[in-house]
C-alpha positions as a Markdown table, in Angstrom:
| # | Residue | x | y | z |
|---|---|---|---|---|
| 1 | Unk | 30.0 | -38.3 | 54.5 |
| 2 | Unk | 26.5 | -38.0 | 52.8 |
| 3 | Unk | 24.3 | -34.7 | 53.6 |
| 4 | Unk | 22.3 | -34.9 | 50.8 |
| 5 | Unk | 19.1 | -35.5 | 53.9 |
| 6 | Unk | 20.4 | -32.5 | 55.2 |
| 7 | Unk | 20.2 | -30.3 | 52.4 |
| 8 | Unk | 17.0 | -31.1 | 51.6 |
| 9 | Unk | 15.9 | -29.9 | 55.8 |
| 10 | Unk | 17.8 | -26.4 | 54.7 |
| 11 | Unk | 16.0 | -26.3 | 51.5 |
| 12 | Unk | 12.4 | -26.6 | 53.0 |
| 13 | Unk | 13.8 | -24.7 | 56.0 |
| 14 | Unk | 15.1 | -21.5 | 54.3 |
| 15 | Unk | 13.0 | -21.4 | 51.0 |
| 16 | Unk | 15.5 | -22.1 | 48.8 |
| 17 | Unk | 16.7 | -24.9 | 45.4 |
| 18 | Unk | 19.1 | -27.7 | 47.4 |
| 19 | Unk | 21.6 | -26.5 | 44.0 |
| 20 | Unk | 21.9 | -22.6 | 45.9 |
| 21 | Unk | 22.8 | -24.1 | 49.7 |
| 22 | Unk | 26.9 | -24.8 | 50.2 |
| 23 | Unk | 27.9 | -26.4 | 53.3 |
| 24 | Unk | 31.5 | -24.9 | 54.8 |
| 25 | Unk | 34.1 | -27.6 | 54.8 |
| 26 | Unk | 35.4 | -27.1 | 58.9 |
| 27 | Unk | 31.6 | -27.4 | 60.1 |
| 28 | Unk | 30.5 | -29.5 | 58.2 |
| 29 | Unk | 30.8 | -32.1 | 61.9 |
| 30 | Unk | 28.1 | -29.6 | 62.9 |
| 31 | Unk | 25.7 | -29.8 | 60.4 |
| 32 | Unk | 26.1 | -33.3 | 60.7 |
| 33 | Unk | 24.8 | -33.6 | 64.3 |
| 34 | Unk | 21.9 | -30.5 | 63.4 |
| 35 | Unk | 18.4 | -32.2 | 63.4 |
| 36 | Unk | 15.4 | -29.8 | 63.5 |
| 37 | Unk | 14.2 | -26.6 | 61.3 |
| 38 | Unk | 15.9 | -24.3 | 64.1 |
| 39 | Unk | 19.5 | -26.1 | 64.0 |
| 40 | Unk | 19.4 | -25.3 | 60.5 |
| 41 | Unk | 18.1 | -21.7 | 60.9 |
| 42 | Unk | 21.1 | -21.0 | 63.8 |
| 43 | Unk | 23.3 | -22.4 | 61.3 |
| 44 | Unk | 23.0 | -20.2 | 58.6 |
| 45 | Unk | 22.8 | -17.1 | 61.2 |
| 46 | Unk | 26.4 | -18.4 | 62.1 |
| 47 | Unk | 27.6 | -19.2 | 58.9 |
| 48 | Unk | 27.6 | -22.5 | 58.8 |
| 49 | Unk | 25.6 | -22.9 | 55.6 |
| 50 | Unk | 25.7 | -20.5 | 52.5 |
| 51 | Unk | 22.9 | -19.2 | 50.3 |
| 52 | Unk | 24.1 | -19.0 | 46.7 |
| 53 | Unk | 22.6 | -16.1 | 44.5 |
| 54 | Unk | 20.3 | -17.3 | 41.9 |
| 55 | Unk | 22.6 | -18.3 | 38.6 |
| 56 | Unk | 21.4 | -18.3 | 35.2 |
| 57 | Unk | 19.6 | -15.0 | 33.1 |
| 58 | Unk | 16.3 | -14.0 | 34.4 |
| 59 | Unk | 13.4 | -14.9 | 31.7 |
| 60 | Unk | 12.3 | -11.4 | 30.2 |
| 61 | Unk | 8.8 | -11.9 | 29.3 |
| 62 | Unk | 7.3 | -9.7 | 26.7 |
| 63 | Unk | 4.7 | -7.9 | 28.3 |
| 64 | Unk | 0.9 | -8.1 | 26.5 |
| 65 | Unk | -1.3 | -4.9 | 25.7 |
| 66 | Unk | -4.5 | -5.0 | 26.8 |
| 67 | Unk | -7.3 | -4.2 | 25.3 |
| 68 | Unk | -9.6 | -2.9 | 27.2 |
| 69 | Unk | -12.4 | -0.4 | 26.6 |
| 70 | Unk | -10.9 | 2.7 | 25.5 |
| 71 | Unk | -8.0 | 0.8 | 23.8 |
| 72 | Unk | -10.1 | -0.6 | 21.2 |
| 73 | Unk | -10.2 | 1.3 | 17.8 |
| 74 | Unk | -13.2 | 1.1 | 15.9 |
| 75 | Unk | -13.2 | 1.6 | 11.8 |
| 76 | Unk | -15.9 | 4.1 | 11.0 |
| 77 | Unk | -18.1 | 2.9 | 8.3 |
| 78 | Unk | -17.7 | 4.5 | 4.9 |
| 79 | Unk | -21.0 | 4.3 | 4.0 |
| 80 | Unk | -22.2 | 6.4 | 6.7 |
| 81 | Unk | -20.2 | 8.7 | 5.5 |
| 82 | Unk | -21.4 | 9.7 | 2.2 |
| 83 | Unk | -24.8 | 8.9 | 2.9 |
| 84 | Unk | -24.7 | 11.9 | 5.8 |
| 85 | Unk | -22.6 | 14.0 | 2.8 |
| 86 | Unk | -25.1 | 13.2 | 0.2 |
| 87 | Unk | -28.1 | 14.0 | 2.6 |
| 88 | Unk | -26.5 | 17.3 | 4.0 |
| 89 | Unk | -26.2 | 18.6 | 0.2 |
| 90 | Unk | -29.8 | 17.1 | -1.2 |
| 91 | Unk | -31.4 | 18.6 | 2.4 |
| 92 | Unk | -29.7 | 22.2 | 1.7 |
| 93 | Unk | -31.0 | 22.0 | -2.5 |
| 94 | Unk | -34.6 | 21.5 | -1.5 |
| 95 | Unk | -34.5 | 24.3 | 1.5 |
| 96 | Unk | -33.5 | 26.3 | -1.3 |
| 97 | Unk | -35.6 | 25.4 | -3.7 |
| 98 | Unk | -38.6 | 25.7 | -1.2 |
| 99 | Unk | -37.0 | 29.7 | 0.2 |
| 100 | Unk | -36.9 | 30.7 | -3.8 |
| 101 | Unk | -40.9 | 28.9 | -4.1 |
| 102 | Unk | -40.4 | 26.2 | -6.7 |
| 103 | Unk | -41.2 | 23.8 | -3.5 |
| 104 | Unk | -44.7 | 23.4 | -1.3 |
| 105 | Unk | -44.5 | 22.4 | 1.6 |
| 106 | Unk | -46.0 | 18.8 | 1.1 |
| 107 | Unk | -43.8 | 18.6 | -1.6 |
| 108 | Unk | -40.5 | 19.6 | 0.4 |
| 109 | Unk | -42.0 | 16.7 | 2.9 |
| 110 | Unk | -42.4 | 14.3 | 0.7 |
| 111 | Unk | -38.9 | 14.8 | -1.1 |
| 112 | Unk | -37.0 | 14.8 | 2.5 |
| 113 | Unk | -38.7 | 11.7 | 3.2 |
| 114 | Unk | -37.2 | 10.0 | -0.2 |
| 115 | Unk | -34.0 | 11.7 | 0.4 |
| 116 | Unk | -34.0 | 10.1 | 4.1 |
| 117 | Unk | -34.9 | 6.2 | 2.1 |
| 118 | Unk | -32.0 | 7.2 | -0.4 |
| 119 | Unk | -34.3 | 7.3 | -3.2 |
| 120 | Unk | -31.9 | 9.8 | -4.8 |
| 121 | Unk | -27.8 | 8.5 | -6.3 |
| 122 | Unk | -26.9 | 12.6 | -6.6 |
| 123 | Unk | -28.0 | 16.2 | -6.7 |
| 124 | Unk | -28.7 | 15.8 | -10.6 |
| 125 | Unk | -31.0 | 13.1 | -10.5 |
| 126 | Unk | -32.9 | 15.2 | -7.3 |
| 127 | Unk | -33.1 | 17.5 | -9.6 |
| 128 | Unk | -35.0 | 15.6 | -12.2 |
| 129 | Unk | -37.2 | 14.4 | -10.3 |
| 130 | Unk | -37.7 | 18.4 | -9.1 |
| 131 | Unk | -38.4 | 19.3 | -12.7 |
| 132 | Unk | -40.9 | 16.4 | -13.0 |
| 133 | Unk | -42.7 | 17.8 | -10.1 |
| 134 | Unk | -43.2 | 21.5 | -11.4 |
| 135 | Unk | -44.1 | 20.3 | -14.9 |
């Protein structure tokens, strides 16, 4: 006897793959004669049909960081860095040199401002250009 019609009603009926639903042999004669959605339903609640558990392994998916906003890790730029060194130390020599009076004032402001274009590689070559000045 071919029920493959009726599987396919108790698939769409209960949700479930036609390979998970098993007919039991002695009823089959009633599952034969069940038409509508609700035969099917009153059915299974007798016992009639059988939902297999799901066979086979469950796919583990790798789960994906996200980058969002405060994920994101930014490379601070080296060049930054050693321009705000070099410019702390230059900065500190001339407020020196001004507090001992080797520096006016225009000059001071006149050196910061080269110091601030990165006119000056190091200390020693601010220097020179200091001793230039007072000569």
């Amino acid at each position: 006897m071919n029920l493959r019609k009726k599987k396919e009603l108790a698939s769409r009926t209960l949700g479930v793959g036609k390979k998970r639903i098993t007919f039991v042999e002695p009823r089959l004669d009633e599952i034969k004669e069940a038409i509508t959605k609700q035969d099917i339903r009153d059915l299974k609640k007798d016992g009639a049909i059988v939902i297999n558990k799901i066979s086979g392994r469950t796919k583990n998916l790798k789960v994906k960081v996200k980058r969002s906003v405060g994920n994101i890790r930014k490379k601070v730029n080296k060049r930054k860095k050693v321009y705000v060194i070099l410019t702390r130390k230059l900065r500190k020599h001339v407020a020196s040199e001004k507090r001992s009076g080797g520096l006016s004032r225009e000059d001071t402001k006149e050196i910061r401002k080269k110091i601030r274009n990165r006119m000056f590689k190091s200390k020693a070559h601010l220097k020179e250009h200091i001793g230039g000045l007072k000569e």
